[in-house]
LUMTORNU-890115 format. One line per field, with one value per residue (C-alpha): x, y, z; chain. Coordinates in steps of 0.02 Angstrom, whole numbers, plus 50000, padded with zeros to 5 digits. Example, Ala and Ser with C-alpha at 12.3 -4.5 7.8 and 13.67 -1.06 7.14 Angstrom:
BEGIN
xx: 50615_50684
yy: 49775_49947
zz: 50390_50357
cadena: A_A
This chain:
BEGIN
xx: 61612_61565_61405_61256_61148_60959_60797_60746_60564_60525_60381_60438_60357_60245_60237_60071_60127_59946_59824_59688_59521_59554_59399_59440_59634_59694_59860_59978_60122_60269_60321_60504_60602_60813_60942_61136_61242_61193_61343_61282_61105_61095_60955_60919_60924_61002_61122_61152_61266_61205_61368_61525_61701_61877_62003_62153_62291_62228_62123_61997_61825_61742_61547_61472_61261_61247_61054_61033_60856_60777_60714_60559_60527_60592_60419_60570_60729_60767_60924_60941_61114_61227_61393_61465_61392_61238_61082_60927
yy: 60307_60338_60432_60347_60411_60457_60561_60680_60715_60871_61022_61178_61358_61428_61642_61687_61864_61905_61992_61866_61872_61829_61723_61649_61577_61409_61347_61270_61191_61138_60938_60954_60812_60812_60681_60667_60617_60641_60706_60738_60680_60768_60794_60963_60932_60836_60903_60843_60876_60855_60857_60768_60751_60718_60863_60799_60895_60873_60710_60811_60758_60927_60985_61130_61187_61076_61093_61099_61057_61086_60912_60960_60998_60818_60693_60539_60487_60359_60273_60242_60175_60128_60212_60033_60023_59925_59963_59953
zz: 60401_60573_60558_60528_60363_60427_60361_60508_60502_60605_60626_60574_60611_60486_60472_60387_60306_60235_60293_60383_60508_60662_60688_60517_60576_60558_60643_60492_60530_60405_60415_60335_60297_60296_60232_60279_60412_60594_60661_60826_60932_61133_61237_61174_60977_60834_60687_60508_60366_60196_60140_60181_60110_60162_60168_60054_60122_60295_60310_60411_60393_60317_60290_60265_60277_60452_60519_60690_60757_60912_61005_61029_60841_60793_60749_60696_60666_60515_60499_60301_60339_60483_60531_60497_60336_60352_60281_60357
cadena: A_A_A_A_A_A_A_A_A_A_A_A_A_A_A_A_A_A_A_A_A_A_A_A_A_A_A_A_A_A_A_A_A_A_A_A_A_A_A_A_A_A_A_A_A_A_A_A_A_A_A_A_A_A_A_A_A_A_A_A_A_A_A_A_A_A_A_A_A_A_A_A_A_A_A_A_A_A_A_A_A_A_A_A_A_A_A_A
């Protein structure tokens, strides 16, 4: 396989729908945490599909529910597994 398997840890917004004091805010933010294949890593964010499988008329690699995440969101990267197979 040539993508390597990795746990993105990244900050997420946080929408407070109730009803709150100002003076009585505090900032929350979200720590998420995503597994699969990290099909692509640029300057401006990384993307990873949870799912993978080969097309069997086609051969095509296919995936489907790919997360995109801003750079600036992402805390770390983990590589579980490497696109050659090894595990770290």
């Amino acid at each position: 396989m040539k993508y390597p398997l990795v746990q993105v840890e990244w900050v997420d917004a946080h929408q407070d729908a109730n009803l709150i004091t100002l003076k009585d805010f505090k900032e929350v933010f979200l720590v998420r945490f995503n597994y699969g294949l990290l099909i692509m890593d640029t300057p401006n964010s990384v993307s990873v599909a949870p799912t993978f499988w080969l097309d069997p008329e086609t051969e095509s690699e296919r995936s489907q529910d790919v997360i995109t995440i801003p750079r600036g969101m992402v805390k770390e990267i983990t590589v579980l597994r490497e696109a050659d197979g090894s595990e770290q």
